[in-house]
C-alpha positions as CSV (number, residue, x, y, z in Angstrom):
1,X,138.3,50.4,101.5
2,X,138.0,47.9,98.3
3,X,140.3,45.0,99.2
4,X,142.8,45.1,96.7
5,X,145.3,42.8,98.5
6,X,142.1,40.1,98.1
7,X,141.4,40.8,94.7
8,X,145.2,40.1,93.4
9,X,145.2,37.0,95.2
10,X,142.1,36.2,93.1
11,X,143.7,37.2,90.1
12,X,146.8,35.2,90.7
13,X,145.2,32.3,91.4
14,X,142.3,33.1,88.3
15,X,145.6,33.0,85.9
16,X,146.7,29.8,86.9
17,X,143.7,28.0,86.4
18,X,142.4,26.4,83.4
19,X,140.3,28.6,80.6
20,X,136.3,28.0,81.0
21,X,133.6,28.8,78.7
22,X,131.1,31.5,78.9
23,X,128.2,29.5,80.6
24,X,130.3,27.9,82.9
25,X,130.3,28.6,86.8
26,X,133.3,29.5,88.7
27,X,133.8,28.9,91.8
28,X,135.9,30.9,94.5
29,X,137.1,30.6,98.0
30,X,136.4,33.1,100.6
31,X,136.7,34.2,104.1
32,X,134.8,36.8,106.1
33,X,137.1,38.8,107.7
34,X,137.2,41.2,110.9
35,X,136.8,43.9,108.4
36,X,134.0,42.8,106.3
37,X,131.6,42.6,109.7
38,X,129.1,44.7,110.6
39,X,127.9,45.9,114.1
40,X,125.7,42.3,113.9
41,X,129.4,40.5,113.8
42,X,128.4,38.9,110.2
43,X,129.3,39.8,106.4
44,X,128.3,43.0,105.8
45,X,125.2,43.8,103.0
46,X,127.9,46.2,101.3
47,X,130.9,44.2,101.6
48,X,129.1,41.2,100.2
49,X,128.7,43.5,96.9
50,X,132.5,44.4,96.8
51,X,133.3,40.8,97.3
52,X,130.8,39.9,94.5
53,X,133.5,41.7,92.2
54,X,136.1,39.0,93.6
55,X,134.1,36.2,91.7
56,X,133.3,38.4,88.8
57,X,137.1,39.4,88.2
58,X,138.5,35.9,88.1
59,X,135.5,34.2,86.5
60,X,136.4,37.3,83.9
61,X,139.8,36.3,83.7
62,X,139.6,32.7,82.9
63,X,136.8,33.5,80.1
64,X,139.6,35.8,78.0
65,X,137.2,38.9,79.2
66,X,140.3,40.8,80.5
67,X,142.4,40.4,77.3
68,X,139.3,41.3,74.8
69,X,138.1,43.8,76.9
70,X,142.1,45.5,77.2
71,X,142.3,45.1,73.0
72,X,139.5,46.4,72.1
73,X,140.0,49.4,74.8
74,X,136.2,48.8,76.6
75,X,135.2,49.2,79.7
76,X,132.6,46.4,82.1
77,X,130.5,48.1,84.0
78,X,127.1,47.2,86.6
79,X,124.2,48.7,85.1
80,X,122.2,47.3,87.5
81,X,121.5,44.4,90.4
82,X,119.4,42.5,92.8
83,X,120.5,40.7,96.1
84,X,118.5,38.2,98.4
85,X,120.1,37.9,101.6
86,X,119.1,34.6,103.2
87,X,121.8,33.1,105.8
88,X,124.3,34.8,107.8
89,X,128.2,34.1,107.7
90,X,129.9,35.2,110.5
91,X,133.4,36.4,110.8
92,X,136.1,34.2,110.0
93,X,134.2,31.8,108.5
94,X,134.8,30.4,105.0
95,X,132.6,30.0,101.9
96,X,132.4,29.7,98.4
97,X,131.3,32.1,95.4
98,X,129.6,30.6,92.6
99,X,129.6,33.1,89.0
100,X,128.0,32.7,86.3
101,X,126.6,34.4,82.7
102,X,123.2,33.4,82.6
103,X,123.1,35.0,79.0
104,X,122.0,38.3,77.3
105,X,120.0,40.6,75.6
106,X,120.5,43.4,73.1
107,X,122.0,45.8,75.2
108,X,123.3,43.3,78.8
109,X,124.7,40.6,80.2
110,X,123.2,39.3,82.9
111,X,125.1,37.6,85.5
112,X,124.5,35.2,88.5
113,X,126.5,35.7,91.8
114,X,126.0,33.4,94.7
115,X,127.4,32.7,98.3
116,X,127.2,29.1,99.7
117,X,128.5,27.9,103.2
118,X,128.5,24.1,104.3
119,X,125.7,23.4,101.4
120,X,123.4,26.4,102.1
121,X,123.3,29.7,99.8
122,X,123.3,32.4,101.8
123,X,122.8,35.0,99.5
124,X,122.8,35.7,95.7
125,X,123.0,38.4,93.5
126,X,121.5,39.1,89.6
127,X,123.4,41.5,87.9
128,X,123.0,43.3,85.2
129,X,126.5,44.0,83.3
130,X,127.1,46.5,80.1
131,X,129.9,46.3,77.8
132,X,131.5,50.1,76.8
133,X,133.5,52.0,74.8
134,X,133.8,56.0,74.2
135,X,130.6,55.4,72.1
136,X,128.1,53.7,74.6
137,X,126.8,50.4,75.4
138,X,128.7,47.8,73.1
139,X,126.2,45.0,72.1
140,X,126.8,41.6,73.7
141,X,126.9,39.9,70.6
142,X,129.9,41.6,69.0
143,X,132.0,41.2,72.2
144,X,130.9,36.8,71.8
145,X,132.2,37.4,68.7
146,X,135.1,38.7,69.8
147,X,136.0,36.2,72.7
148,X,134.7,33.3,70.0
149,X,131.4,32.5,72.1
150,X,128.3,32.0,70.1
151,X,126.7,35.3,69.9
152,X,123.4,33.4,70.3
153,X,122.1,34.3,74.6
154,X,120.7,30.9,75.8
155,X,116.9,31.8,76.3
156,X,116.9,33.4,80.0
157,X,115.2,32.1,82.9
158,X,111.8,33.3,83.7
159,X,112.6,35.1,87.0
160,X,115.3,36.9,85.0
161,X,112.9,38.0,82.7
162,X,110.5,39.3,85.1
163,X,113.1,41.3,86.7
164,X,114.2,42.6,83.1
165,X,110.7,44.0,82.9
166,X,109.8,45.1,86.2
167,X,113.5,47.4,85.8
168,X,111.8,48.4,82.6
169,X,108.8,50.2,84.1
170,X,111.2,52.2,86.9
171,X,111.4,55.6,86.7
172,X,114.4,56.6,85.8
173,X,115.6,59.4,87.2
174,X,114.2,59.1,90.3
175,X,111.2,61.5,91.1
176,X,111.4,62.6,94.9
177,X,108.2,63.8,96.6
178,X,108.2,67.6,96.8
């Protein structure tokens, strides 16, 4: 079940703190739950995804996303992502989310997603995140324009470029054997 109760708390508290810029990293607070454990007693693989959306929905927030996104009637979507899973976190304890736009291309903003815990990531994500409307894809650039960010991406890291191109050469849709 998505948790809903966790995500209002994240946008109460996202509302109530100050605006940040589009490169900027937020950070949250979290706590692994009873119900965010697998049968290994640590944060689920899955559940760390869904609580990858708490730290993109406030970091959203406090960017003006949610207000240009609701006025121009578009939609924010995952087109894509990568996670390295690298240290455990066990139930009940806490950590902190780190989110950031790392920048974008023609058609994507790419986003960076990681977990610490007492000075150690433990995992991280690279997302790739598209902009809609009834039409498509909405280009990057015009939604900068519309929050008042420079439409200009910062150049992207090398590793995200390499993973823009490997994506590039998959077979889409997937061909089964058989």
């Amino acid at each position: 079940m998505y948790p809903v109760i966790r995500m209002m708390k994240e946008i109460l508290i996202a509302r109530r703190r100050p605006p940040m810029g589009i490169l900027e990293v937020n950070e949250t607070q979290h706590i692994c739950w009873p119900w965010d454990i697998d049968i290994f007693m640590e944060l689920n693989n899955g559940r760390t995804l869904t609580l990858y959306d708490l730290g993109r929905i406030p970091m959203a927030i406090r960017m003006g996303f949610d207000k240009a996104l609701k006025h121009e009637k578009w939609g924010l979507t995952i087109a894509g992502s990568s996670v390295r899973y690298r240290r455990r976190i066990r139930m009940f304890q806490r950590f902190t989310m780190k989110t950031r736009v790392i920048g974008w291309d023609a058609r994507f903003i790419y986003i960076d997603q990681s977990m610490w815990r007492n000075g150690e990531c433990t995992s991280q994500a690279l997302l790739r995140s598209a902009i809609t409307d009834r039409n498509g894809i909405v280009a990057p650039q015009k939604f900068c324009a519309v929050v008042g960010a420079d439409p200009e991406s910062p150049q992207l890291p090398g590793w995200v470029s390499a993973w823009i191109a490997a994506e590039d050469t998959r077979v889409w849709p997937p061909v089964l054997p058989g």
